[in-house]
VOVOVO-244786 format. One record per atom (N, C-alpha, C, O): residue number from 1; residue in one letter; atom name; x, y, z. Coordinates in Angstrom, 2 decimals, padded with zeros to 5 digits. Layout:
 num residu atome      px      py      pz
 NUM      a    CA       X       Y       Z
...
//
This chain:
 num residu atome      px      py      pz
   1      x     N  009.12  065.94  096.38
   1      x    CA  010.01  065.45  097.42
   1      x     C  011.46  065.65  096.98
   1      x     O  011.84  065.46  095.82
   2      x     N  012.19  066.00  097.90
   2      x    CA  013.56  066.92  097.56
   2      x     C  014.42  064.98  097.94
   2      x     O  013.91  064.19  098.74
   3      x     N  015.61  064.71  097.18
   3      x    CA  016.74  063.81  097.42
   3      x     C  017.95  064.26  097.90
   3      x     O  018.44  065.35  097.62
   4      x     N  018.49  063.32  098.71
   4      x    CA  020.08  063.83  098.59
   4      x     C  020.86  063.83  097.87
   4      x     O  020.17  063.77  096.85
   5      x     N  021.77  063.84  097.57
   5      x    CA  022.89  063.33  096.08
   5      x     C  024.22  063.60  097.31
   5      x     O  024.47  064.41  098.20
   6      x     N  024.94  062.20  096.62
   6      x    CA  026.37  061.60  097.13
   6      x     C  027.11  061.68  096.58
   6      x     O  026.74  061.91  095.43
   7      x     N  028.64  061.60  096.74
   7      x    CA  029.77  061.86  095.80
   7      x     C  030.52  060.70  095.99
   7      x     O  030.33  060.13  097.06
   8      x     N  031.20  060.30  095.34
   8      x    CA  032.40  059.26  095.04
   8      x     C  033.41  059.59  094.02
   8      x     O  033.21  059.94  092.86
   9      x     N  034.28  059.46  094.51
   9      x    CA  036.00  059.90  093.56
   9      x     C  036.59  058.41  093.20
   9      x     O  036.82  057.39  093.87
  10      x     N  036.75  058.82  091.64
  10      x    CA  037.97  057.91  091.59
  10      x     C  038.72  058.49  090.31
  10      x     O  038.21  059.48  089.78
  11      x     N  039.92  057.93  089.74
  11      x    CA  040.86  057.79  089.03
  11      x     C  040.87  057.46  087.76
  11      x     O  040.77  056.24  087.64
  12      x     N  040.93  057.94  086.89
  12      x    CA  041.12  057.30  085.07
  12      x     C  042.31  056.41  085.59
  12      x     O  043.33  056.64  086.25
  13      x     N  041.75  055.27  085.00
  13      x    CA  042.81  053.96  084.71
  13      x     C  043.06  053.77  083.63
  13      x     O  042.29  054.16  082.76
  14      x     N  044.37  053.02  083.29
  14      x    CA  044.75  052.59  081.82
  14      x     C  043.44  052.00  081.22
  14      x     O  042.76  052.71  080.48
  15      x     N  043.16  051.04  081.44
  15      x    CA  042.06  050.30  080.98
  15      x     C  041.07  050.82  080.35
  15      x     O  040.52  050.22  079.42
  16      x     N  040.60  052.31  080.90
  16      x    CA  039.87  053.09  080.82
  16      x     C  039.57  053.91  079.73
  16      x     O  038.56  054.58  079.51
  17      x     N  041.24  053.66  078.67
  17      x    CA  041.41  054.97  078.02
  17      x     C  041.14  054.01  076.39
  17      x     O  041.51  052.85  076.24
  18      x     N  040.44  054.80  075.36
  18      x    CA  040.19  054.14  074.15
  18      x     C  041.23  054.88  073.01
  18      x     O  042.11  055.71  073.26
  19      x     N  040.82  054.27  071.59
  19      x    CA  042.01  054.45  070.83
  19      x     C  042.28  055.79  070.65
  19      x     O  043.31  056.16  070.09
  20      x     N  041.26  056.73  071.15
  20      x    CA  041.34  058.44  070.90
  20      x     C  042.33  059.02  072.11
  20      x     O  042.43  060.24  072.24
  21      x     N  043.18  057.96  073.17
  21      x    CA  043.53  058.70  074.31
  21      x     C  043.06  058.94  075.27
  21      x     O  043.71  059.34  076.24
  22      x     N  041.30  058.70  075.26
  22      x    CA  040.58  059.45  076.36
  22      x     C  039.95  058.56  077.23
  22      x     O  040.51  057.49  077.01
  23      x     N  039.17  058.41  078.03
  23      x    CA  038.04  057.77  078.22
  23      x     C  037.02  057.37  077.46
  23      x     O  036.30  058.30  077.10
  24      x     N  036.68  056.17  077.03
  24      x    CA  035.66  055.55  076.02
  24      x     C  034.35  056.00  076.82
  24      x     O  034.26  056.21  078.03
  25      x     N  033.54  056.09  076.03
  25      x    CA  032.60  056.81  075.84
  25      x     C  030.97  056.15  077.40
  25      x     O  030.15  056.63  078.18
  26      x     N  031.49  054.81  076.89
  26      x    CA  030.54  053.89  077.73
  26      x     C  031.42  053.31  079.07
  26      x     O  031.05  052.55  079.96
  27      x     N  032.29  053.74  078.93
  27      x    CA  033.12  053.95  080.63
  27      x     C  032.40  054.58  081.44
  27      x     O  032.13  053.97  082.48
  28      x     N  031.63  056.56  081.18
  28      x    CA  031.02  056.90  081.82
  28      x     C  030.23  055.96  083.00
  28      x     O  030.29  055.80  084.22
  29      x     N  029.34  055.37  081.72
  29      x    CA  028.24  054.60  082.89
  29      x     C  028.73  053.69  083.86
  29      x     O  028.12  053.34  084.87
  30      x     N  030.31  053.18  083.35
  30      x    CA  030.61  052.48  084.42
  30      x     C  031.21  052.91  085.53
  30      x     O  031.43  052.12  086.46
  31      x     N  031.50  053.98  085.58
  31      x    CA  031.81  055.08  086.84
  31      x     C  030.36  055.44  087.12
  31      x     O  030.54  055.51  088.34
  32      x     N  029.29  055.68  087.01
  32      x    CA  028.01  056.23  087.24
  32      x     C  027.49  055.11  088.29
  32      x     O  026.92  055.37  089.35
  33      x     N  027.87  053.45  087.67
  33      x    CA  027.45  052.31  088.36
  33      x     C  028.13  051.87  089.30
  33      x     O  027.80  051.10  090.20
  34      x     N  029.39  052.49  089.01
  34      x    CA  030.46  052.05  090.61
  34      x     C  030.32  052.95  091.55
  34      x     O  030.58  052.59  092.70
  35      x     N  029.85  054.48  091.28
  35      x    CA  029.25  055.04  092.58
  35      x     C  028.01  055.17  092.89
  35      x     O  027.70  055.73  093.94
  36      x     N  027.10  054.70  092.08
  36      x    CA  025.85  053.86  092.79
  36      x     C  025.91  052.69  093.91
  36      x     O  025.23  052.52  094.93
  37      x     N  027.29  051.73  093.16
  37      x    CA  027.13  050.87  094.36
  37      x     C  027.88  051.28  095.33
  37      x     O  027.44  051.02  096.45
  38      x     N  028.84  051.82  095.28
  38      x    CA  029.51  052.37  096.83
  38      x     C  028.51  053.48  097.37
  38      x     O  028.45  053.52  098.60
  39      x     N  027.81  054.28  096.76
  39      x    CA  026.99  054.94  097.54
  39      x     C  025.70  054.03  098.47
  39      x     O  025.28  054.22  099.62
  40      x     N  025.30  052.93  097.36
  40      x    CA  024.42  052.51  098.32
  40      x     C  024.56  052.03  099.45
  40      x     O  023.54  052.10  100.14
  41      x     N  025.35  051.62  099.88
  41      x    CA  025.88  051.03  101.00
  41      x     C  026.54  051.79  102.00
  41      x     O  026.58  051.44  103.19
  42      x     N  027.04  052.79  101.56
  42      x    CA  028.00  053.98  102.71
  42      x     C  027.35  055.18  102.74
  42      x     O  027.71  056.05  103.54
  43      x     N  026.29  055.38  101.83
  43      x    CA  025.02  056.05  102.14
  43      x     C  023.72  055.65  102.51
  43      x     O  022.92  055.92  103.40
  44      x     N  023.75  055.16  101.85
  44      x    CA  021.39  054.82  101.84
  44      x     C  021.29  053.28  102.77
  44      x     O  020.31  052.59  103.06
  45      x     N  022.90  053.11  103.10
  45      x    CA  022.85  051.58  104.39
  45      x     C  022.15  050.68  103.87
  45      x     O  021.61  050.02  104.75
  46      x     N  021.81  050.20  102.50
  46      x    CA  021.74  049.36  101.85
  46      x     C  022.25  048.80  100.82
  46      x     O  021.85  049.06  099.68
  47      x     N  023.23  047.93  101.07
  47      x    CA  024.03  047.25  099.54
  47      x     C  023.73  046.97  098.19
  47      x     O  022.54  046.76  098.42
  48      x     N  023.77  046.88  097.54
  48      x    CA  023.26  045.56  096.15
  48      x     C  023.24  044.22  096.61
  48      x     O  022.39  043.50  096.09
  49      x     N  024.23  043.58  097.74
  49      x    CA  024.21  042.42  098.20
  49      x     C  022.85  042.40  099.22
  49      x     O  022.36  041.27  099.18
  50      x     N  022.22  043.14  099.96
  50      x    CA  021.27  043.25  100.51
  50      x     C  019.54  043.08  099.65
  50      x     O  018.44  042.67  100.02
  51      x     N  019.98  043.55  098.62
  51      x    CA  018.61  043.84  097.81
  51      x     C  018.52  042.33  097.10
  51      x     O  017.45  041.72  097.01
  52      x     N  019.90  041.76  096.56
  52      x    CA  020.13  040.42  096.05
  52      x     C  019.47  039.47  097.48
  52      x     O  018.55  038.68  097.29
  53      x     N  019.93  039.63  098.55
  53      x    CA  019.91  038.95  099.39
  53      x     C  017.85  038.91  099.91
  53      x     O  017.36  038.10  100.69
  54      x     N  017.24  039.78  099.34
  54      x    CA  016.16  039.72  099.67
  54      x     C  015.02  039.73  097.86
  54      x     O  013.91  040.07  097.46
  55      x     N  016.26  039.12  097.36
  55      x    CA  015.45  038.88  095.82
  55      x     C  015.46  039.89  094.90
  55      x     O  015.38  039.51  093.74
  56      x     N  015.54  041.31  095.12
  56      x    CA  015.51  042.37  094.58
  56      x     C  016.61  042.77  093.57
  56      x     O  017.75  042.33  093.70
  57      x     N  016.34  043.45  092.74
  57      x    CA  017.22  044.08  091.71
  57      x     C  017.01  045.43  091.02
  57      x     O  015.87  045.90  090.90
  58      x     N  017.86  045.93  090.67
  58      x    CA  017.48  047.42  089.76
  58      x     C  018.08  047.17  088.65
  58      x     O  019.30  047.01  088.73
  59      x     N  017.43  047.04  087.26
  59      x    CA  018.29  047.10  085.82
  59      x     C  018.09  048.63  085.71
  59      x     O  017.47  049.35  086.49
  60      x     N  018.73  048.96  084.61
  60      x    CA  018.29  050.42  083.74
  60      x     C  017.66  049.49  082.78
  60      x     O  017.79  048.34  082.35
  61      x     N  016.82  050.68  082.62
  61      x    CA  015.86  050.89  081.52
  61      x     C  016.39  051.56  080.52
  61      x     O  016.46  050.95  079.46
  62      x     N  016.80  052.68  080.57
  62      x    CA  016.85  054.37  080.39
  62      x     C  018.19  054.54  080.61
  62      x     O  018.54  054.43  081.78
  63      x     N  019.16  054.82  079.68
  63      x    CA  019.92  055.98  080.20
  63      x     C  020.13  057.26  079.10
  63      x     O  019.86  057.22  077.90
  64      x     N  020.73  058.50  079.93
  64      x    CA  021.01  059.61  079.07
  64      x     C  022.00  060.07  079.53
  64      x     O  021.90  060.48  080.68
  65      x     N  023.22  060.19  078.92
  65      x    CA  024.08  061.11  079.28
  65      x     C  024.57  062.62  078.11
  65      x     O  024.10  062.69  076.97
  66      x     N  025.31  063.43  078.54
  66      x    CA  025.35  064.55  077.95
  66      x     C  026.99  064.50  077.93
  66      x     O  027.29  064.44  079.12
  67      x     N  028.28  064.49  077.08
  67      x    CA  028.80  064.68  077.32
  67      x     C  029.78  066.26  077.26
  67      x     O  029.49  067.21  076.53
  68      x     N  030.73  066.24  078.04
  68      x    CA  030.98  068.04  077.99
  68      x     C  032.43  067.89  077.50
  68      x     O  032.73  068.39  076.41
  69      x     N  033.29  067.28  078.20
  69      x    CA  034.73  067.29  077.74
  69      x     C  035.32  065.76  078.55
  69      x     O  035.08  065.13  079.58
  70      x     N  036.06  065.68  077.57
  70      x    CA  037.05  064.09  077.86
  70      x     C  037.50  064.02  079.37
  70      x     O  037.58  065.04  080.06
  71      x     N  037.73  062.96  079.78
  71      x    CA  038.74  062.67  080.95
  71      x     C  039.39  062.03  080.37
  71      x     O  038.99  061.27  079.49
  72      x     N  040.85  062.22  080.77
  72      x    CA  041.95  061.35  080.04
  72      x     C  042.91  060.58  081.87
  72      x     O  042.65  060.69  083.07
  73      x     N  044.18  059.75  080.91
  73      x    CA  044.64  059.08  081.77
  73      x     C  045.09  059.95  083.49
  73      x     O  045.57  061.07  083.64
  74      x     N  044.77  059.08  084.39
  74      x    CA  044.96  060.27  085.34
  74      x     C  044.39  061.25  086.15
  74      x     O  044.76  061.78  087.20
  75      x     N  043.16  061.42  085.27
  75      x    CA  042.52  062.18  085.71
  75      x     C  041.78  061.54  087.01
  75      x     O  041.20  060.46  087.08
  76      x     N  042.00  062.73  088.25
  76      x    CA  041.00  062.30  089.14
  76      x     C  039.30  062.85  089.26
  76      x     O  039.12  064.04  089.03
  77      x     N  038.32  062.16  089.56
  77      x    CA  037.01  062.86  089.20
  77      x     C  036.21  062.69  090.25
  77      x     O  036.59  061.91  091.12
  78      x     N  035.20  063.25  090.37
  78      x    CA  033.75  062.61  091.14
  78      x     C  033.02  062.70  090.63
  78      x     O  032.77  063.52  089.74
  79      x     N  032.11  061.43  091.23
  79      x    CA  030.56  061.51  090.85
  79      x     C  029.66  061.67  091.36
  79      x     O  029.64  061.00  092.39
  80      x     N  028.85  062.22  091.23
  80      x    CA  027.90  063.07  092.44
  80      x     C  026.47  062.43  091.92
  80      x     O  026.07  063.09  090.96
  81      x     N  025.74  061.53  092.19
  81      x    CA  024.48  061.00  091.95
  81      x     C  023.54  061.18  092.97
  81      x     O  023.95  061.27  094.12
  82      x     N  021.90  061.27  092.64
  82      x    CA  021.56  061.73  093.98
  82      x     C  019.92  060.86  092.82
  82      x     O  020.03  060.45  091.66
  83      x     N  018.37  060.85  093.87
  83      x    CA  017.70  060.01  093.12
  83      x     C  016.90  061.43  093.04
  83      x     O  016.89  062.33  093.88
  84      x     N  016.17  061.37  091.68
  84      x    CA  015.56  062.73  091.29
  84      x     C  014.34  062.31  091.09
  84      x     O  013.60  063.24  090.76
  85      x     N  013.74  061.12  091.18
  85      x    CA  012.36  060.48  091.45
  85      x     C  012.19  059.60  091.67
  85      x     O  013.04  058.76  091.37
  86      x     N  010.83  059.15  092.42
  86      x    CA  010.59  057.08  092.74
  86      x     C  009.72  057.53  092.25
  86      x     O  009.40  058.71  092.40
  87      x     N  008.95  056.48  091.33
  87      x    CA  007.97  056.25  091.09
  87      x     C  007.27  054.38  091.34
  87      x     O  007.98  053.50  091.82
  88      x     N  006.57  054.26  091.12
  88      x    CA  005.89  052.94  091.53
  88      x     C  006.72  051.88  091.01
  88      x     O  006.71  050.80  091.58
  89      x     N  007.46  052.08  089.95
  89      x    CA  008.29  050.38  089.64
  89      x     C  009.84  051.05  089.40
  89      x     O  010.69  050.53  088.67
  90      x     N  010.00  052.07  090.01
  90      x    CA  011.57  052.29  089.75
  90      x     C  011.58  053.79  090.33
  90      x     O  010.97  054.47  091.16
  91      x     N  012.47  053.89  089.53
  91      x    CA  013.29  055.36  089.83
  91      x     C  014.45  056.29  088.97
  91      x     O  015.08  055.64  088.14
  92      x     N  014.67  057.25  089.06
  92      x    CA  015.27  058.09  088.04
  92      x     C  016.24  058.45  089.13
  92      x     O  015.96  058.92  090.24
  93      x     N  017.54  058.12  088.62
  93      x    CA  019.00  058.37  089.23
  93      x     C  019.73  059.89  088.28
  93      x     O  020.12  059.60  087.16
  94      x     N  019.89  061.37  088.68
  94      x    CA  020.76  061.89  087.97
  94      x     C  022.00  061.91  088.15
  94      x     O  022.46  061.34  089.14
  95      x     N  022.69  062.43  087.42
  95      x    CA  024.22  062.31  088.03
  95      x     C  025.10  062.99  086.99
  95      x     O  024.92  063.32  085.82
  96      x     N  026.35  063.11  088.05
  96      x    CA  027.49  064.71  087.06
  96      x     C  028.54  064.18  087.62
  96      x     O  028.78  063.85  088.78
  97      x     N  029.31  064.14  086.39
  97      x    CA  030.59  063.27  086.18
  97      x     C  031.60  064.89  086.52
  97      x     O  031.44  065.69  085.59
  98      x     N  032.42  065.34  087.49
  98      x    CA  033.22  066.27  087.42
  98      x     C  034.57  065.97  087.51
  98      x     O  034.77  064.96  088.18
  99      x     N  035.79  066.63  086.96
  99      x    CA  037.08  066.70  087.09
  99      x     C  037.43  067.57  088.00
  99      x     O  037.24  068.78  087.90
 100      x     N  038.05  066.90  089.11
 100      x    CA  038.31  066.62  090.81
 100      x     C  039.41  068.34  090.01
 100      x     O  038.80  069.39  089.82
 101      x     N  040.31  068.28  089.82
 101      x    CA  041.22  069.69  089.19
 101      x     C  040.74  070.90  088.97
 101      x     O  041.26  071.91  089.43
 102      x     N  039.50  070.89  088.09
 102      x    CA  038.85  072.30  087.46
 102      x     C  038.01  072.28  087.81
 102      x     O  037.56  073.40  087.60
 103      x     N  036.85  071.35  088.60
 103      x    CA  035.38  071.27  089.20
 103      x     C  034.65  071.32  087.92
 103      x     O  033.43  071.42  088.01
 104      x     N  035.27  071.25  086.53
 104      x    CA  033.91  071.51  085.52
 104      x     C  033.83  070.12  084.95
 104      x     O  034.58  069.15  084.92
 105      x     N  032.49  070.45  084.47
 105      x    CA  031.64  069.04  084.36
 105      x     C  032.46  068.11  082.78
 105      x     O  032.87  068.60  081.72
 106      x     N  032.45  067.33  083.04
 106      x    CA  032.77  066.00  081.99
 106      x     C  031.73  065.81  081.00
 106      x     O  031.78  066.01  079.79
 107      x     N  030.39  065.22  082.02
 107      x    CA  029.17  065.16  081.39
 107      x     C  028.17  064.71  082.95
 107      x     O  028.40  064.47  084.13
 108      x     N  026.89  064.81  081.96
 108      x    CA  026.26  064.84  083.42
 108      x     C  024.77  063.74  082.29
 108      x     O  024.60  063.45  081.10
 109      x     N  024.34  063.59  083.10
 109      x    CA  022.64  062.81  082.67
 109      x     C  022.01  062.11  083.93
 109      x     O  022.19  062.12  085.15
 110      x     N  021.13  061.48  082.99
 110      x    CA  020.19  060.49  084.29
 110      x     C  020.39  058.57  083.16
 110      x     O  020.84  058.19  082.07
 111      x     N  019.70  057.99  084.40
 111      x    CA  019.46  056.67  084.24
 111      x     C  018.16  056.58  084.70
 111      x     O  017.97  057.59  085.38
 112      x     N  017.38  056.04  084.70
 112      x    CA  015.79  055.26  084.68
 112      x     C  016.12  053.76  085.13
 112      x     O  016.64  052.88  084.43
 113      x     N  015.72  053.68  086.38
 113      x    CA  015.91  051.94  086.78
 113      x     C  014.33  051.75  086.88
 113      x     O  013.36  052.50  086.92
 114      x     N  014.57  050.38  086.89
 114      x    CA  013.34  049.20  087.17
 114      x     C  013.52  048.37  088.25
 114      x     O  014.54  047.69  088.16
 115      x     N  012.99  048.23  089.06
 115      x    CA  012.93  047.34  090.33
 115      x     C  012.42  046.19  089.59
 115      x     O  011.32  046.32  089.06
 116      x     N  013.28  044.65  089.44
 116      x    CA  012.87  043.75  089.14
 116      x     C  012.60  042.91  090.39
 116      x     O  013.27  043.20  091.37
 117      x     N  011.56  041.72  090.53
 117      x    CA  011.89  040.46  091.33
 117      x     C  012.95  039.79  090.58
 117      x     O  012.82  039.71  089.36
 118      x     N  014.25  039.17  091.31
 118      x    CA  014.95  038.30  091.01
 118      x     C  014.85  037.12  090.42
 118      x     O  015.39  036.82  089.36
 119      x     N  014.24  036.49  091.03
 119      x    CA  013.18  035.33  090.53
 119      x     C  012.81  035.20  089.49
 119      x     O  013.26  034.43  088.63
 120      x     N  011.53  036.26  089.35
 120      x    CA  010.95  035.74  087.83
 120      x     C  012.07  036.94  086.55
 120      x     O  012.16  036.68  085.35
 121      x     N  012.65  037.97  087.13
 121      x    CA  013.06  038.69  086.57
 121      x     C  012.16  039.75  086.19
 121      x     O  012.92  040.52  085.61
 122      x     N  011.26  040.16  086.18
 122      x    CA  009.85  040.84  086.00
 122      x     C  010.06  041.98  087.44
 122      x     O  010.43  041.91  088.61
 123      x     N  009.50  043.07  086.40
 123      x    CA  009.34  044.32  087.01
 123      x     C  008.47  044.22  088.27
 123      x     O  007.41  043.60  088.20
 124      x     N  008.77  044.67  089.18
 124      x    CA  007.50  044.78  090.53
 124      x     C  007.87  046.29  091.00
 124      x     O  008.75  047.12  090.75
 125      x     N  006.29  046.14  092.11
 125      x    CA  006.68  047.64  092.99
 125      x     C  007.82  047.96  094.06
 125      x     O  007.68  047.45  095.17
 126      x     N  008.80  048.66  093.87
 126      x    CA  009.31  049.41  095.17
 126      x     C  008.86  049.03  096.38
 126      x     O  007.86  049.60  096.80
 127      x     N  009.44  048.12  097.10
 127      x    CA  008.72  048.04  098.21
 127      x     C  008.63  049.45  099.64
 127      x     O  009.38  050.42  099.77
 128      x     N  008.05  049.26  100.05
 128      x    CA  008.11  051.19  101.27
 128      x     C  009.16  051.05  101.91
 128      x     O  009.53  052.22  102.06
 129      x     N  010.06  050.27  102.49
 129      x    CA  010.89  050.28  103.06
 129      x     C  012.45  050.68  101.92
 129      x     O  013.44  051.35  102.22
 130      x     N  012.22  050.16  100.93
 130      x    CA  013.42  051.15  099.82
 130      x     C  013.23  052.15  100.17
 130      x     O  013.97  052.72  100.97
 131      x     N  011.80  052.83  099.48
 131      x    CA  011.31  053.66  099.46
 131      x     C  011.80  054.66  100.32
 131      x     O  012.31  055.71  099.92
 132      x     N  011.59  054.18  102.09
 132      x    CA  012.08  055.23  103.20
 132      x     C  013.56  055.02  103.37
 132      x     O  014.04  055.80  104.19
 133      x     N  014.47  054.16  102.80
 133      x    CA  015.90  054.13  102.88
 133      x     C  016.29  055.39  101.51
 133      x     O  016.66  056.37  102.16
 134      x     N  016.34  055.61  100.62
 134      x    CA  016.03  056.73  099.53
 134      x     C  015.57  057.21  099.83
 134      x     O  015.96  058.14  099.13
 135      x     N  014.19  058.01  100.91
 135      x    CA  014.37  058.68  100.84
 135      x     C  014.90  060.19  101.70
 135      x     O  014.30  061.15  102.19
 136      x     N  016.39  059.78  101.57
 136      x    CA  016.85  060.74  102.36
 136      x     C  017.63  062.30  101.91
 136      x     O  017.99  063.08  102.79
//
């Protein structure tokens, strides 16, 4: 089964930048996780507040990234994430970090989520209705 993949832009911020000048290393994922959540919602029409709101959650399990070259202050980028599998208690998110200037890649990888219940915190199944919101 083929996915879509979405893009989201944003900006190197001060905050952003570690003692080498650049972007710290585990920033990535937090650009990876801020256009997960703006994608879910202005794409796949389901929030994180929606999935909260019906008990649901996604942790990572898993992540991998590859990196290629720094983003520094300034830099504008996108992130292009798209879901590259469901399987019965989660799903595999890939995604490519690019510099919005040269189009070449930063770094790119995947993440491995887990569909938890909220509640007990414990892994459960995907319910079908995720399922048919993903899969578009």
């Amino acid at each position: 089964m083929a996915f879509s993949t979405f893009t989201s832009e944003f900006r190197v911020r001060p905050d952003d930048i570690d003692m080498f000048n650049h972007v710290h290393n585990s920033t990535y994922f937090d650009y990876v996780l801020a256009a997960r959540y703006d994608q879910m919602e202005r794409c796949y029409n389901m929030s994180m507040e929606e999935f909260i709101k019906q008990g649901l959650g996604w942790v990572v399990r898993t992540a991998y990234v590859d990196y290629k070259r720094a983003l520094v202050l300034g830099d504008e980028f996108k992130v292009q994430t798209g879901i590259e599998s469901i399987h019965d208690k989660g799903c595999r998110v890939k995604f490519e970090i690019r510099v919005k200037k040269t189009d070449k890649v930063a770094c790119e990888g995947w993440f491995d989520y887990t569909m938890i219940d909220m509640k007990s915190g414990r892994g459960m199944k995907v319910p079908a209705e995720v399922i048919e919101k993903y899969s578009i």
